[in-house]
N, C-alpha and C positions, 0 to 999 in steps of 0.2 A: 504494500500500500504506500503511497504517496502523500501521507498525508503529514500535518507541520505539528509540531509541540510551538505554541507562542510563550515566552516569558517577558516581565515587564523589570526593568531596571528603573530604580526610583534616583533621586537625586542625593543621597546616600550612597549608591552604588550596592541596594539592595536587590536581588532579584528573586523574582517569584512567579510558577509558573502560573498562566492565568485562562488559558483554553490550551483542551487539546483536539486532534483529528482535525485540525484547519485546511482547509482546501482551496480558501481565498482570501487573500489579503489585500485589502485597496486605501492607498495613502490617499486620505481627504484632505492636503494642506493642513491651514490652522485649525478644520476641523478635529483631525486626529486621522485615527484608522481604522476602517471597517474588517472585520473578524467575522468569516463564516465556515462555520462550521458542520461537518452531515447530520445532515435532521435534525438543527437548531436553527434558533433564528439569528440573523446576524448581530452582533454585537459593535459598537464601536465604542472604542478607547480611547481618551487623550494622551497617546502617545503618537513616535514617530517611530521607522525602522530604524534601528540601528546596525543590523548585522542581521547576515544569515546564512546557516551554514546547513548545505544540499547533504552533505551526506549523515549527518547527524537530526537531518529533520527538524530542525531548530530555529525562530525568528525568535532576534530577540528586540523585543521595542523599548523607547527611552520615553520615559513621560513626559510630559509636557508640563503636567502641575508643579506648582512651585508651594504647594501648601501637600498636608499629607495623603488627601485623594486620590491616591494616586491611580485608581483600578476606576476612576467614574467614567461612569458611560454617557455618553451622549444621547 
């Protein structure tokens, strides 16, 4: 399967995984980033990509908030 583990990196430089089985990720600018996932509905986060690594299945996003929200959805 091809599918992504997303993690969110706070401005701490903590991270924490926050969906898994991602199958599409779309940067909305200063909106943030849309997160969908199989047979859920999409999610979007105030973060941005930071990295991502194909064979570990792995995106990891950098928040956007500068307060401790770090996981809000839009």
């Amino acid at each position: 399967m091809c599918q992504a583990r997303v993690f969110i990196k706070d401005n701490k430089g903590i991270q924490e995984e926050i969906m898994k089985d991602v199958i599409l990720i779309e940067p909305l600018g200063d909106k943030g980033t849309r997160l969908q996932a199989m047979f859920e509905s999409p999610r979007v986060v105030n973060a941005r990509i930071k990295s991502i690594d194909l064979l570990k299945h792995q995106v990891i996003l950098e928040s956007l908030d500068t307060g401790n929200n770090k996981n809000a959805v839009c």
